[in-house]
C-alpha positions as CSV (number, residue, x, y, z in Angstrom):
1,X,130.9,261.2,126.8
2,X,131.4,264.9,128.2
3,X,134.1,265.4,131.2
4,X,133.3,266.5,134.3
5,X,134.2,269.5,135.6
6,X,134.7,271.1,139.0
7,X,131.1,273.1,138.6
8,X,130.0,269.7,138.0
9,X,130.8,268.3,141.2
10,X,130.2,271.8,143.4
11,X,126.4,271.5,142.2
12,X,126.1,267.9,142.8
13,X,127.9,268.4,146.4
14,X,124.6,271.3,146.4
15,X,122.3,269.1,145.7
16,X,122.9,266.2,147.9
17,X,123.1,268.7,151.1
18,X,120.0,270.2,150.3
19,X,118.6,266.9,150.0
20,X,119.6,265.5,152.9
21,X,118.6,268.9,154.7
22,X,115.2,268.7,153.5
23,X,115.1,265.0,154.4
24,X,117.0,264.2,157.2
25,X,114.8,261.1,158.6
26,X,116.0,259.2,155.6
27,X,119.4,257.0,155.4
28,X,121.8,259.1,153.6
29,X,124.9,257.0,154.1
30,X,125.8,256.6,150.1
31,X,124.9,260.2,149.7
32,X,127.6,260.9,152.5
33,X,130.0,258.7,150.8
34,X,129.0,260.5,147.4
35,X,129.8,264.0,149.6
36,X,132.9,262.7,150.9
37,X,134.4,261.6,147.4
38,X,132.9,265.2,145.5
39,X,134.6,266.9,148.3
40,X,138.3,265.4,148.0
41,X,138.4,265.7,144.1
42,X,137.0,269.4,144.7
43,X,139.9,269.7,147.5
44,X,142.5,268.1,145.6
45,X,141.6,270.3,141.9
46,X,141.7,273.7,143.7
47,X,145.2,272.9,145.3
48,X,146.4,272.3,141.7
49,X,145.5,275.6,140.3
């Protein structure tokens, strides 16, 4: 198993905004949930540099 890093989660919060973007008629509630979450561990790892 490899870790996950912080690029990790920057490209998947990338991702998921440019889907839902391109998409916007679908129902992106789990994505939003998955965007919420990326975005606190993102938060929380750059206050502990």
């Amino acid at each position: 198993m490899q870790a996950v890093t912080e690029g990790n989660r920057r490209k998947e919060i990338r991702v998921l905004l440019h889907r839902i973007q391109t998409h916007p008629e679908r129902d992106w509630s789990a994505a939003r949930r998955r965007l919420a979450t990326l975005t606190r561990l993102v938060a929380v790892a750059a206050r502990g540099r």
